[in-house]
GUKOLLO-959509 format. One record per atom (N, C-alpha, C): residue number from 0; atom name; x, y, z. Coordinates in steps of 0.001 Angstrom, whole numbers, padded with zeros to 6 digits. Atoms other than C-alpha are relative to their C-alpha. Layout:
residues N
  seq  atom       c1       c2       c3
  NUM    CA        X        Y        Z
...
END
This chain:
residues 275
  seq  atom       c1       c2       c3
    0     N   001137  -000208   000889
    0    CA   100905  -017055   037173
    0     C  -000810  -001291  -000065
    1     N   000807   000808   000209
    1    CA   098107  -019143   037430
    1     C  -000095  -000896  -001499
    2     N   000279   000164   001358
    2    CA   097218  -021806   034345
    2     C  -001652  -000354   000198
    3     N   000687  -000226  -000012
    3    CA   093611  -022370   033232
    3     C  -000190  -001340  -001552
    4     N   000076   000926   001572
    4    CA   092353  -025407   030508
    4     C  -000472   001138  -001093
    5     N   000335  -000728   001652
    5    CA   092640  -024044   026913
    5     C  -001316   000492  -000177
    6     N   000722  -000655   000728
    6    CA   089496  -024256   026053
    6     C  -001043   000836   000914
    7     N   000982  -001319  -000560
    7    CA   088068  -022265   028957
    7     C   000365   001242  -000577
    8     N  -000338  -001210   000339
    8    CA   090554  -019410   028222
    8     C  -000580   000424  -001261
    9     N  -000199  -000479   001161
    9    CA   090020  -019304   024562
    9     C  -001957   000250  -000019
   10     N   001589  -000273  -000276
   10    CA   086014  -019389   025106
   10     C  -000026   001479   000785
   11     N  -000225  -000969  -000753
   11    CA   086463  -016368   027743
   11     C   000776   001391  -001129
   12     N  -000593  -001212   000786
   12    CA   088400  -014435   024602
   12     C  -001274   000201  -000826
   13     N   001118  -000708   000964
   13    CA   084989  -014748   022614
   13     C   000308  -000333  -001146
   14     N   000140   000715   001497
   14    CA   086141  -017318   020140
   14     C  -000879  -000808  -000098
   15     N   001182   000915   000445
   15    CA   082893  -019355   020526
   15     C   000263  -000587   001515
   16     N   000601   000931  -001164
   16    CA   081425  -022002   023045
   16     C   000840  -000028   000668
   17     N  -001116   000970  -000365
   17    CA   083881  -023798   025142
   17     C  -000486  -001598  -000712
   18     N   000367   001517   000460
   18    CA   082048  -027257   023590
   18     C   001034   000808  -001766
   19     N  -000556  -000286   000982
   19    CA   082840  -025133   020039
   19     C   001759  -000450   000079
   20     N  -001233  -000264  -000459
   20    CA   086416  -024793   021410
   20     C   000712  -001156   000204
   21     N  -000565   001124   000159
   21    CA   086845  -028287   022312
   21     C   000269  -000550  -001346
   22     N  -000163   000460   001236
   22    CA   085857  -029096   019411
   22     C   001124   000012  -001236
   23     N  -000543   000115   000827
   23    CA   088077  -027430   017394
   23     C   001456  -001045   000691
   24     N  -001414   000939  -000194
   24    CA   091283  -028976   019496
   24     C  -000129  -001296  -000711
   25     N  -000013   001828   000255
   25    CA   090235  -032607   019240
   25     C  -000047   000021  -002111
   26     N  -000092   000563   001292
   26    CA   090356  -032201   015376
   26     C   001471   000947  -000934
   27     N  -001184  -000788   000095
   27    CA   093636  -029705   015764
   27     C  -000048   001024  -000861
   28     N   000025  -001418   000319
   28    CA   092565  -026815   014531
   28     C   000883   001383   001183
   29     N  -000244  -001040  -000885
   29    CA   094153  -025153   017617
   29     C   001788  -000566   000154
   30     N  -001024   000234  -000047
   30    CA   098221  -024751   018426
   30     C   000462   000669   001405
   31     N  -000673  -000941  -001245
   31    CA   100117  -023915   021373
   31     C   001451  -000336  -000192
   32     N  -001381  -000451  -000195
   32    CA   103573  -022503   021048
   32     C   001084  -001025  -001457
   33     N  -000529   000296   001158
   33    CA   103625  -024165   017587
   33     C  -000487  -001818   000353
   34     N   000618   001181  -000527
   34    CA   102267  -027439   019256
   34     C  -001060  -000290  -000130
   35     N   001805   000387   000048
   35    CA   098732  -029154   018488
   35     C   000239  -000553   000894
   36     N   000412  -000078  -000526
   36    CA   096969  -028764   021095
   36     C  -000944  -001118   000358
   37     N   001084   001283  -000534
   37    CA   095243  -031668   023182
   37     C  -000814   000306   000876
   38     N   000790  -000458  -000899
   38    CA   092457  -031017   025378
   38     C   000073  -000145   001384
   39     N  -000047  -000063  -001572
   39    CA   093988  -031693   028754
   39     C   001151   001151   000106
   40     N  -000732  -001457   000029
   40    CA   096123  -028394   027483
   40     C  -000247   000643   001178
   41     N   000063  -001581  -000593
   41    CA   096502  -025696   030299
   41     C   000689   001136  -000595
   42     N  -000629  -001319   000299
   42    CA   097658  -022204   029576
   42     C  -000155   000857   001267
   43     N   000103  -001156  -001203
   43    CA   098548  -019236   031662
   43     C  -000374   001412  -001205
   44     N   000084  -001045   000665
   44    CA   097617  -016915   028629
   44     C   001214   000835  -000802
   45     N  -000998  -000667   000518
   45    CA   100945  -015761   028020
   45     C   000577  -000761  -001284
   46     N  -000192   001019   000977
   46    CA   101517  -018798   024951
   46     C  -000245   000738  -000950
   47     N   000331  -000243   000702
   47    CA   101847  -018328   021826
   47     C  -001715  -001390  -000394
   48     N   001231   000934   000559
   48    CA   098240  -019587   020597
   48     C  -000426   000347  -001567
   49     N   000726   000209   001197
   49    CA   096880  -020011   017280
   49     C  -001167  -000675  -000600
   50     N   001250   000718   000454
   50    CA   093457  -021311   015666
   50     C   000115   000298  -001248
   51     N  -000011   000293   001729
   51    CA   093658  -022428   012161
   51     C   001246   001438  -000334
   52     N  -001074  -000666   000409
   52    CA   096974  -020682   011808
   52     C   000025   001903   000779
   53     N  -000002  -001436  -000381
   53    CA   095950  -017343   013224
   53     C   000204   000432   001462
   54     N  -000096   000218  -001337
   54    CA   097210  -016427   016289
   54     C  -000849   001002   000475
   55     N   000736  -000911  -001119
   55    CA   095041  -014969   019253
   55     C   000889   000645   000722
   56     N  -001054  -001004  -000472
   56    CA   095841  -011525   020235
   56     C  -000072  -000386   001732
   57     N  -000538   000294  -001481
   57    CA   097518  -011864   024023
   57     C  -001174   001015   001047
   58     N   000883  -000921  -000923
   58    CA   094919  -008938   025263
   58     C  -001195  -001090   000251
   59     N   000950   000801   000299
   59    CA   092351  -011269   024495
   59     C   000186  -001555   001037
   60     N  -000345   001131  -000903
   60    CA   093730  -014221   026349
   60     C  -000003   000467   001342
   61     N  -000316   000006  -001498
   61    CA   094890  -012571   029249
   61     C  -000725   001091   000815
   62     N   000278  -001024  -000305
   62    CA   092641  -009725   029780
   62     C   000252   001609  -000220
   63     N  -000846  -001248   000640
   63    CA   093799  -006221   029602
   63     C   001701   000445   000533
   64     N  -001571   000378  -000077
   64    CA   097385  -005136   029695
   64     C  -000028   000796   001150
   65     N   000022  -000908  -000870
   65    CA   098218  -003426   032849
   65     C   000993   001182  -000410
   66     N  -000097  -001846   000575
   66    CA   098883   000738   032327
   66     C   000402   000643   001189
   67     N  -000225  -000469  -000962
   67    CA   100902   002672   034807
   67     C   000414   001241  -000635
   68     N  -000746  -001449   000688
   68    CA   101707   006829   033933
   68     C  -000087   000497   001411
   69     N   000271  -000595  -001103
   69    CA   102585   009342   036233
   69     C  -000258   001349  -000895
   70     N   000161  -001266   001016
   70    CA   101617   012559   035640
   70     C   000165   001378   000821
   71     N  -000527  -001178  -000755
   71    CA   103053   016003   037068
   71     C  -001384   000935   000692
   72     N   001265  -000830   000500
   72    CA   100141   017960   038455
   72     C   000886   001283   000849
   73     N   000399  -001704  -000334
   73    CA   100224   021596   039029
   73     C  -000880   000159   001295
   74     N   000801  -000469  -000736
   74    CA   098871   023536   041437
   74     C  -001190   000496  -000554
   75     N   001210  -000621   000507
   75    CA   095174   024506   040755
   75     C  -001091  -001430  -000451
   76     N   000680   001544   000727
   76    CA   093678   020937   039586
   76     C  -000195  -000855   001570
   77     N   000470   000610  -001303
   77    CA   091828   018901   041829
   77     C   000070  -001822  -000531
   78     N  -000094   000923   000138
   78    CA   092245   015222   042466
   78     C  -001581  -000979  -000143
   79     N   001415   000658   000237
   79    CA   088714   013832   041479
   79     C  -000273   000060  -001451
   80     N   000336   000296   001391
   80    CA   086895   012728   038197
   80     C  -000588   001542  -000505
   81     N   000693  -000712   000106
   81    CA   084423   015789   038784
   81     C  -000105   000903   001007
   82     N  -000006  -000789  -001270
   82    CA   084345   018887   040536
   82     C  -000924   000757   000328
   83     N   000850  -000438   000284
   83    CA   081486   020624   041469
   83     C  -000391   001618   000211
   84     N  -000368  -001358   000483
   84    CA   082875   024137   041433
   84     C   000593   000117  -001411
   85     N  -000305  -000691   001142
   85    CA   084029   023873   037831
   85     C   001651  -000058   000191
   86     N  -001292  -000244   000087
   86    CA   087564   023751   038516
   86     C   000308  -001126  -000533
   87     N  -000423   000802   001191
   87    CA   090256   021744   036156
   87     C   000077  -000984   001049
   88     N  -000550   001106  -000861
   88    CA   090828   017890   037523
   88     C   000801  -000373  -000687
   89     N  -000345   000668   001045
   89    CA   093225   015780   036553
   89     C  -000001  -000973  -000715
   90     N   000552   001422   001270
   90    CA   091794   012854   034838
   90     C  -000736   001165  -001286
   91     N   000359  -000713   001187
   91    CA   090682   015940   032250
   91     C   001504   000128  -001070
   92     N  -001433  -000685   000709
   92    CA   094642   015995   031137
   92     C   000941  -001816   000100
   93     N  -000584   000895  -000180
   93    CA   094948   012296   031331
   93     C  -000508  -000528  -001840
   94     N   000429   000453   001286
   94    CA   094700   009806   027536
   94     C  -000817  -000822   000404
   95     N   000948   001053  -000259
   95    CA   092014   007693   026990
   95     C   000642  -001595  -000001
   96     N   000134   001603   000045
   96    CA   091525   004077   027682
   96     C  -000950  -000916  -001190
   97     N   000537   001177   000727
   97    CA   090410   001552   025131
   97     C  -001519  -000865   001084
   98     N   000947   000900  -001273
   98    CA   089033  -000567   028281
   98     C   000564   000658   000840
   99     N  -000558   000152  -001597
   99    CA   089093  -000012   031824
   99     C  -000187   002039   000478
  100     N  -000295  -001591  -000131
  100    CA   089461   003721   033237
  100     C   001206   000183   000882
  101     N  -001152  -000578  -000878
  101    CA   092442   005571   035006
  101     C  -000613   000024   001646
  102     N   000055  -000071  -001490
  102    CA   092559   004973   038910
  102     C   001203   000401   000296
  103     N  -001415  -000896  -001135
  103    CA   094788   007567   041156
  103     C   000150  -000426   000683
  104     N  -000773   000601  -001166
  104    CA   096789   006189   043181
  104     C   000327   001342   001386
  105     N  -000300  -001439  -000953
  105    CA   096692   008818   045995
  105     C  -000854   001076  -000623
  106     N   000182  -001546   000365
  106    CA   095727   012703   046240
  106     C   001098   000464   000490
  107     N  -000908  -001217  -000306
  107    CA   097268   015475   046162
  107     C  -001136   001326   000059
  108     N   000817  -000924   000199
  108    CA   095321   018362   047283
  108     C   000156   001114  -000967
  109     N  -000217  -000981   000860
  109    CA   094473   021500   045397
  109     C   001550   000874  -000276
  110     N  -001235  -001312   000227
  110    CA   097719   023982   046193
  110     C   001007  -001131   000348
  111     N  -001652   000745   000598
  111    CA   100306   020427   045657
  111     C  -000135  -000365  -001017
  112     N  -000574   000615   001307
  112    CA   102337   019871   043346
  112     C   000586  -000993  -000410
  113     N  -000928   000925   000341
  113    CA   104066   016907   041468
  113     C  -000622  -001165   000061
  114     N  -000116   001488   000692
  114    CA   104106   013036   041035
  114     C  -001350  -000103   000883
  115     N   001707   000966  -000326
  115    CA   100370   011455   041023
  115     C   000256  -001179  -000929
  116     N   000167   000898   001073
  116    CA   100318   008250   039466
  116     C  -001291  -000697   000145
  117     N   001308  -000109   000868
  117    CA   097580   006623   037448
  117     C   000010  -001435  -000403
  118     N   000148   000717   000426
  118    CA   096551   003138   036727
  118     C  -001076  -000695  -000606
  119     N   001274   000245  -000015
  119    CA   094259   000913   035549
  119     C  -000680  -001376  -000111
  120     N   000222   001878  -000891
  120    CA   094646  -002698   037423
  120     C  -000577   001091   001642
  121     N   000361  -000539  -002213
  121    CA   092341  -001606   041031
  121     C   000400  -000676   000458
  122     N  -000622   000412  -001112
  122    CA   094017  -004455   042369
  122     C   001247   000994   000627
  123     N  -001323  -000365  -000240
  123    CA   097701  -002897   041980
  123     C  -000544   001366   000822
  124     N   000351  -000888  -000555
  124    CA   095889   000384   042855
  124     C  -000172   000240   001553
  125     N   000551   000749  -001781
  125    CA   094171  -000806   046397
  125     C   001927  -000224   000860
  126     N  -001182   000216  -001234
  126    CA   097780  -002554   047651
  126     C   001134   001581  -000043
  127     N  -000816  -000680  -000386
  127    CA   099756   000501   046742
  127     C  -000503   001116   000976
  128     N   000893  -001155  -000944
  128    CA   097500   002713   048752
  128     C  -000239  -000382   001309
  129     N   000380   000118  -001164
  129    CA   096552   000837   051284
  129     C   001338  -000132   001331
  130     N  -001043   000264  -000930
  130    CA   098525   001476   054594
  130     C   001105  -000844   000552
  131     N  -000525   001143  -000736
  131    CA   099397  -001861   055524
  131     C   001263  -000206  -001206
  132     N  -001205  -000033   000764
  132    CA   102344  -001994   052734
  132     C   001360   001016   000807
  133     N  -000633  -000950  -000443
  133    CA   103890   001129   054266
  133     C   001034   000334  -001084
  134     N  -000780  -000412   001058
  134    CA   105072   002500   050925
  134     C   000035   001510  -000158
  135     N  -000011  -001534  -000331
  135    CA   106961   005704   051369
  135     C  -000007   000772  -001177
  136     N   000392  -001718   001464
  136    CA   106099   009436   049603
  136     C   000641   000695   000928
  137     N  -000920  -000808  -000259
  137    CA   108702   011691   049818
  137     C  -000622   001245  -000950
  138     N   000347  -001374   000079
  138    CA   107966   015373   049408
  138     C   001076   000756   000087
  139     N  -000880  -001155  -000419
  139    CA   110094   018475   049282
  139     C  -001104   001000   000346
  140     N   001084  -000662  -000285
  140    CA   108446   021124   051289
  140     C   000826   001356  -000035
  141     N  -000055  -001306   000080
  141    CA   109341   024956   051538
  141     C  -000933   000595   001311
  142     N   000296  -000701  -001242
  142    CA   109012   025888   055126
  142     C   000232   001494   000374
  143     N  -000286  -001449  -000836
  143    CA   108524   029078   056770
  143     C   000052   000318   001522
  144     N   000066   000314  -001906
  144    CA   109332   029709   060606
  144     C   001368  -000381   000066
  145     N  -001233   000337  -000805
  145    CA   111875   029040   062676
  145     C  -000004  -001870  -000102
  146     N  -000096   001215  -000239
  146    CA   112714   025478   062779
  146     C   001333  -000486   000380
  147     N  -001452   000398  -000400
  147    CA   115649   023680   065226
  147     C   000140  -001488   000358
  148     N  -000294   001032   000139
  148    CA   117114   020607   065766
  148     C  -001072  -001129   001080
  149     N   001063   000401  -001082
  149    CA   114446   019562   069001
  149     C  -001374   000096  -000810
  150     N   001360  -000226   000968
  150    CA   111448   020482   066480
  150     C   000090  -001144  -001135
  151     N  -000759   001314   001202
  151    CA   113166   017691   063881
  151     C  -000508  -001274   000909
  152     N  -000480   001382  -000659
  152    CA   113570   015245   066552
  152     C  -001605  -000409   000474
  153     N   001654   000240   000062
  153    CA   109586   015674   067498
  153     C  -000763  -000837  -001254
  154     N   000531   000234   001311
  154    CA   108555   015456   064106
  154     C   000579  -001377  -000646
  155     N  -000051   001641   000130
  155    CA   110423   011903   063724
  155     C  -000327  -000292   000795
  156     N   000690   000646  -001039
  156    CA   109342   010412   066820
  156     C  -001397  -000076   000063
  157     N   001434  -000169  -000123
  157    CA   106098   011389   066526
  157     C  -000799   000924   000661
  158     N   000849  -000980  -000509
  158    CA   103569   014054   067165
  158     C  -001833  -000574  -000105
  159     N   001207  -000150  -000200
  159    CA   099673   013973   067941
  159     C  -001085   000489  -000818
  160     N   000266  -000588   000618
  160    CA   097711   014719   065408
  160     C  -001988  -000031   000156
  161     N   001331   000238  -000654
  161    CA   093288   014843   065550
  161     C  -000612  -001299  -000423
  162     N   000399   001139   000527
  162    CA   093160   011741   063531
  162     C   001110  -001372   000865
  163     N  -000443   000492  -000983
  163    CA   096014   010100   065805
  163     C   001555   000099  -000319
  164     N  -001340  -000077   000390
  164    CA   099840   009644   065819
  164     C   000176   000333  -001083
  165     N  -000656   000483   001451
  165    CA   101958   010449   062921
  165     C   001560   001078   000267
  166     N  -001378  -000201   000016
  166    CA   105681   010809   062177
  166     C   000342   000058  -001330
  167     N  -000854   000028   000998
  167    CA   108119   011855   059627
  167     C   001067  -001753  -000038
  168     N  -000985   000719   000219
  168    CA   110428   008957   058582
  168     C   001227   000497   000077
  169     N  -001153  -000460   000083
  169    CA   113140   011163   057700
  169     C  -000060   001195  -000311
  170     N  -000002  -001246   000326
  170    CA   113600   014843   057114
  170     C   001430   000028  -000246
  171     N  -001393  -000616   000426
  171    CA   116839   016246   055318
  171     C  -000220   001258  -000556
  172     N  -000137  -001437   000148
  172    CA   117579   019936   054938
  172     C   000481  -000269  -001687
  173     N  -000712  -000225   001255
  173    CA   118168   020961   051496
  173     C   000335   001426  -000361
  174     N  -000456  -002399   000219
  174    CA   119093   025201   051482
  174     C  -001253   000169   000261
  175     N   000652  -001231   000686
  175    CA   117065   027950   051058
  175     C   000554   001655   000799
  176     N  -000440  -001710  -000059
  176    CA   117233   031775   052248
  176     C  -000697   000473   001163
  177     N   000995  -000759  -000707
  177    CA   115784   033654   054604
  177     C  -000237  -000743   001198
  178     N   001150   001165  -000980
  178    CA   112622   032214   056788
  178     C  -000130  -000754  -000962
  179     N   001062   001157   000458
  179    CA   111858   029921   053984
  179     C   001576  -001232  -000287
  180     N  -000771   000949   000323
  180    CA   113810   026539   053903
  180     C  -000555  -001154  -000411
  181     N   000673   001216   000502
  181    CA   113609   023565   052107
  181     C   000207  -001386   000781
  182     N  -000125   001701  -000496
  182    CA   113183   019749   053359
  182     C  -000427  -000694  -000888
  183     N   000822   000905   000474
  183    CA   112619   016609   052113
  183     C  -000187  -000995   000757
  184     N   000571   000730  -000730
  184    CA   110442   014129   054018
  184     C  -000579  -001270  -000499
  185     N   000925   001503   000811
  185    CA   109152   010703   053708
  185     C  -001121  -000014   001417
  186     N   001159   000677  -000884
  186    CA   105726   009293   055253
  186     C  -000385  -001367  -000761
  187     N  -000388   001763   000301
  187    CA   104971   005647   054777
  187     C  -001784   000092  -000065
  188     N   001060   000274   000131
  188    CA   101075   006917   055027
  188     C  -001036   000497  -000680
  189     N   000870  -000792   000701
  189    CA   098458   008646   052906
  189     C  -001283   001113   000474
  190     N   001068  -000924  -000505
  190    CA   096286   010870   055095
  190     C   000219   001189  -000428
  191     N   000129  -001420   001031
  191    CA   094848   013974   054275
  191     C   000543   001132   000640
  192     N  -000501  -001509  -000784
  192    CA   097121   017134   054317
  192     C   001261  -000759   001049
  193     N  -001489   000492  -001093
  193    CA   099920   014966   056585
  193     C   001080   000588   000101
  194     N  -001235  -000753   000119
  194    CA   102709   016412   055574
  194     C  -000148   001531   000474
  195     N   000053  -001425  -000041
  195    CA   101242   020135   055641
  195     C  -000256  -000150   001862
  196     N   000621   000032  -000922
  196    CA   099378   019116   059182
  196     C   001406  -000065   000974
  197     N  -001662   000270  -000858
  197    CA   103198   017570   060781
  197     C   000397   001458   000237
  198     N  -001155  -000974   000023
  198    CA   104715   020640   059902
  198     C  -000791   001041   001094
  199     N   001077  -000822  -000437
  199    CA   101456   023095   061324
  199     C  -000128  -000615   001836
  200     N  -000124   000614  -001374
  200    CA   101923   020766   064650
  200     C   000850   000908   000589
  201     N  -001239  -000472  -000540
  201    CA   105083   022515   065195
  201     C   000359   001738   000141
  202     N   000258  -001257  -000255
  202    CA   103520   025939   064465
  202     C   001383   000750  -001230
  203     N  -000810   000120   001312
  203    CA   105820   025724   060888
  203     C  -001291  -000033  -001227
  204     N   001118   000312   001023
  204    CA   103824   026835   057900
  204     C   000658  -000325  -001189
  205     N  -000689   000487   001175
  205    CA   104683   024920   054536
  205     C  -000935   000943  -001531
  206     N  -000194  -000836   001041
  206    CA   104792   027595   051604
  206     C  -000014  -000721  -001042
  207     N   000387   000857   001555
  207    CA   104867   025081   048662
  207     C   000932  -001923   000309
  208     N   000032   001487  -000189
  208    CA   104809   021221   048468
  208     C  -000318  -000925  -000965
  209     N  -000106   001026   000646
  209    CA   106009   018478   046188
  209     C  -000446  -001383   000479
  210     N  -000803   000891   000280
  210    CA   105877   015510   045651
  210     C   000867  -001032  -000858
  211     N  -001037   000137   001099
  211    CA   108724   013495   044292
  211     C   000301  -001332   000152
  212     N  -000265   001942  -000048
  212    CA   108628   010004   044948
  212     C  -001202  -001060   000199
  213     N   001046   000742  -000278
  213    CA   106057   007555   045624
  213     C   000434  -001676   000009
  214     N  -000503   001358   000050
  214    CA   107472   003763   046314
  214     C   001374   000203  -000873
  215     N  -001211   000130   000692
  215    CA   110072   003309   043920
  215     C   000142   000785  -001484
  216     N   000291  -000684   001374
  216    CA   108876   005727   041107
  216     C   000209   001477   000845
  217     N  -000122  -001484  -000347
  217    CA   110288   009398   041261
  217     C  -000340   000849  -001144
  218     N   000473  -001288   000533
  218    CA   109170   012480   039548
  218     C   001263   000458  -000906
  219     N  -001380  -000495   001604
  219    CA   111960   012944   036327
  219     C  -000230   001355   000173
  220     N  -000389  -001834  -000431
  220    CA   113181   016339   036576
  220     C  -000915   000791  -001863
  221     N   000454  -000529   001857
  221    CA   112067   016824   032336
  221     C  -001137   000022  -000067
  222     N   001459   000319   000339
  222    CA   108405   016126   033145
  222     C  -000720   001314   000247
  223     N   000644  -001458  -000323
  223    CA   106573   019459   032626
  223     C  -001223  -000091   001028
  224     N   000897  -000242  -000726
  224    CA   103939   020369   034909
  224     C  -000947  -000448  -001054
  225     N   001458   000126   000652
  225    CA   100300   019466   033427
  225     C   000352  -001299  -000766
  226     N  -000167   000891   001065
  226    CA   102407   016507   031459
  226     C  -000267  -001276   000880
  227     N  -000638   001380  -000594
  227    CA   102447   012875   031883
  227     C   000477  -000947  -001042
  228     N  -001219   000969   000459
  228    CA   104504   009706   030842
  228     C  -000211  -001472   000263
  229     N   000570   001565  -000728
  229    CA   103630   006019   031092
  229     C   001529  -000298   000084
  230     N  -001097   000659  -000555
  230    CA   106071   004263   032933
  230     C  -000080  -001242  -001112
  231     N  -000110   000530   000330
  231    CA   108173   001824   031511
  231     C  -000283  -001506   000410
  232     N   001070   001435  -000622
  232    CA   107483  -002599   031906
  232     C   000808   000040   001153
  233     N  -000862   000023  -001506
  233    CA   110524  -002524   034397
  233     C  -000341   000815   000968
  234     N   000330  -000643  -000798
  234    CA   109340   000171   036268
  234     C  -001341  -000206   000536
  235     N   001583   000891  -000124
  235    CA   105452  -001518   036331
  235     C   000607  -001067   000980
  236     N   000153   001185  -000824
  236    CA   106977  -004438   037929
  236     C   000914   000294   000879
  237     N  -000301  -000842  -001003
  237    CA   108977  -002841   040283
  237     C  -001099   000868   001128
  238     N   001740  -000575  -000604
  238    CA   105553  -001281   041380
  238     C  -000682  -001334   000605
  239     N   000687   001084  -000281
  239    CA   104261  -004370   041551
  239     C   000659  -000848   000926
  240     N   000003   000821  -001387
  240    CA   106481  -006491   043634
  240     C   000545   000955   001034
  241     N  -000012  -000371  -001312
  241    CA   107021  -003554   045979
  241     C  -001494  -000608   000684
  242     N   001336   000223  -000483
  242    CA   103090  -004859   046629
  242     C  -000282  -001314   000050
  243     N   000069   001371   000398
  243    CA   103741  -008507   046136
  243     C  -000795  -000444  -000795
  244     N   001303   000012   001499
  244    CA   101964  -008568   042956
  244     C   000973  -000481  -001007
  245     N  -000924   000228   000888
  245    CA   103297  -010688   040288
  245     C  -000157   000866  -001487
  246     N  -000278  -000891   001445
  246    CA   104276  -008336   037274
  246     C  -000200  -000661  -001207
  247     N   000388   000560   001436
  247    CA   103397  -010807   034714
  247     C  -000973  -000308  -000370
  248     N   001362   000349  -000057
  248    CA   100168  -011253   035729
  248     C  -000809   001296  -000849
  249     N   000928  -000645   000769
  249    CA   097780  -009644   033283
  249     C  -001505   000312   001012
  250     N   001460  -000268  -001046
  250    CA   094699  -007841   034685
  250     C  -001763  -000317  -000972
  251     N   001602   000428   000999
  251    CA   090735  -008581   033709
  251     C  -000365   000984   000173
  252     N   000266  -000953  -000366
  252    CA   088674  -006394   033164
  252     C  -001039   000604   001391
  253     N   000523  -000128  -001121
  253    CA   086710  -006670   036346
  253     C   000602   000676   000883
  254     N  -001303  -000598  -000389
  254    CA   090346  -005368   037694
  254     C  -000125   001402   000231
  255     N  -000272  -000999   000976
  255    CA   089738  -002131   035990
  255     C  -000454   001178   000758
  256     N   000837  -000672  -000287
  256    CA   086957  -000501   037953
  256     C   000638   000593   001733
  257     N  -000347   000274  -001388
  257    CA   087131   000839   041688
  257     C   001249   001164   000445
  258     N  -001402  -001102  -000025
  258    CA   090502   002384   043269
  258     C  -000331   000287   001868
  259     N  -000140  -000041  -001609
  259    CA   089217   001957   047121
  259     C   001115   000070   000706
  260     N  -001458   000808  -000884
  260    CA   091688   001674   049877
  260     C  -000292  -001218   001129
  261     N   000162   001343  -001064
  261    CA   090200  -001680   051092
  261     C   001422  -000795  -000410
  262     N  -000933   001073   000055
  262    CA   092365  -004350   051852
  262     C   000202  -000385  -001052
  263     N  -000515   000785   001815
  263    CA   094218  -006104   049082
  263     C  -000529  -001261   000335
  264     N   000296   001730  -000588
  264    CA   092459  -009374   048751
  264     C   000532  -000692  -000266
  265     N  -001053   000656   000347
  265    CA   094306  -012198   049594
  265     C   001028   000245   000532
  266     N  -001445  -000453  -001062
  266    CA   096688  -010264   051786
  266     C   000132   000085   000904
  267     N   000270  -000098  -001187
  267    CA   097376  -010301   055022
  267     C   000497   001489   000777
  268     N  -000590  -001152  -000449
  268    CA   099804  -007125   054577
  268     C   000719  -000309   000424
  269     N  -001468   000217  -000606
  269    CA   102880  -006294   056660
  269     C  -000138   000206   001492
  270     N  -000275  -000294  -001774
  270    CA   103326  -006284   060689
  270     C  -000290   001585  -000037
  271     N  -000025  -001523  -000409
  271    CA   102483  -002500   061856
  271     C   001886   000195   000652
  272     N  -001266  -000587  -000054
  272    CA   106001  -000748   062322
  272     C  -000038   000596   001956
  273     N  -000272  -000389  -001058
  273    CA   106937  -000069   065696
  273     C   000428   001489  -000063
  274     N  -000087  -001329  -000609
  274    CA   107141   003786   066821
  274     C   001162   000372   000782
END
C-alpha cells in the first residue's frame, strides 16, 4: 500500500486547503494513531487519524471501500444495464450504491444460469476479466447427444472454433438419464457462448447451463435464483490476489466507473498457456 504526506490525503478528504491542513498540524490540531502529527507525516490512509479529537472516517481517507456480491441469475434476465426489448436485466435486482456503480464481471447470456459477480473497483473488474490472468469458470452443462470418450479427448485438446482455437480444461461426468447427461467444465476464457459453441463443435446440444464457479468464488448451493450476497473481506481478497491486486488497497472513486476488458494497468499479465 502506497503512503502519501498527511496533509495531501486529508485535503483530498475535503477537510480544507492542504496550506489549511498544514496548518492545522504545525500547531497539532491533527493526530495519527494517537500521535501528534508533524508535517513530514506520511499515511497510507488506513491510520487511525483525528483532527481536534475527531477522527476522520476511513472512506474518506482512502476512497471508497471495495464491494464484491455475487448474485444467482435466472434464466430470462439479460446481462446489460438496459435492454432495448424491455426485458428484466440484472443490475434491476442488484442494491444501490452510495458512490460508484455495480460492474459485471462477465456475461452470462439470456437462457444461463447462476454465479455473475458484481463489483465496484473497475480496476479489480478489468484484471479478473481480462484473458491474460487465465481465471477459470466452471459450468455444469446438461448435454444432449451421444457423447464418447474420443469426443472428450477433442474437446480438451482443442477444437476450431470461428473466432479461433478453444479448449475445455477439464470435463467430468456427473450422471444423468437418458440422452441428457451432465458435465462439469472449466474454461480459463470469457468468449461469447464458449461453452455452448465447444459442445455444438461436436454436434452435442447443451439443454441447460450453469455456472458455478468463477476464480475462487463458487455459487453456495442456499443462494436462490434472482438473489444475491456480498461476499465476505476474506473472500474479496482472495479475488484480489488471484489478480495480483493488493486486498488492502482501498479504491477511488475514479476506480468506480468503466468495467472494460482492457489490460490491467501496470500489468504485464501471465505467459499465454501452451496448448
Amino acid at each position: 500500500m502506497s503512503d502519501e504526506k498527511l496533509q495531501k490525503v486529508l485535503a483530498r478528504a475535503g477537510l480544507g486547503s492542504r496550506r489549511e491542513v498544514e496548518t492545522w498540524i504545525q500547531v497539532g490540531r491533527v493526530r495519527v494513531n494517537g500521535q501528534v502529527a508533524t508535517l513530514g507525516d506520511r499515511v497510507t490512509g488506513a491510520e487511525h487519524i483525528t483532527v481536534d479529537g475527531r477522527r476522520v472516517p476511513a472512506e474518506k481517507l482512502t476512497g471508497l471501500r471495495r464491494k464484491v456480491l455475487m448474485y444467482h441469475k435466472p434464466v430470462g434476465e439479460v446481462t446489460s444495464r438496459h435492454d432495448t426489448e424491455g426485458r428484466p436485466t440484472v443490475f434491476q435486482q442488484l442494491p444501490r450504491l452510495g458512490q460508484g456503480r455495480w460492474i459485471s464481471i462477465g456475461r452470462l447470456d439470456l437462457n444461463t444460469l447462476g454465479l455473475l459477480l458484481f463489483t465496484n473497483d473497475g480496476e479489480l473488474a478489468n484484471r479478473l476479466m481480462h484473458p491474460s490472468w487465465e481465471l477459470e469458470r466452471e459450468y455444469a452443462c446438461r448435454v444432449f447427444g451421444e457423447v464418447d470418450q474420443a469426443m472428450l479427448n477433442r474437446l480438451t485438446a482443442g477444437v476450431v472454433l470461428d473466432d479461433g482455437e478453444a479448449r475445455f480444461d477439464s470435463i467430468v461426468p456427473v450422471g444423468g438419464e437418458g440422452g441428457n447427461t451432465w458435465y462439469h467444465v472449466v474454461v480459463r476464457e470469457g468468449r461469447q457462448r464458449e461453452v455452448r459453441r465447444l459442445w455444438e463443435s461436436q454436434d452435442v446440444a447443451v439443454s441447460r447451463l450453469i455456472r458455478v464457479r468463477y476464480g475462487p468464488v463458487s455459487l453456495p448451493h442456499d443462494l436462490p435464483r434472482g438473489k444475491y450476497r456480498f461476499l465476505e473481506d476474506d473472500a474479496i481478497a482472495a479475488l484480489c490476489r488471484a489478480v495480483d491486486l493488493d486486498p488492502r488497497q482501498s479504491i477511488s472513486p475514479d476506480a468506480s466507473g468503466g468495467g472494460g476488458r482492457r489490460k490491467p494497468a501496470g500489468s504485464k499479465g501471465r505467459k499465454p498457456r501452451r496448448r
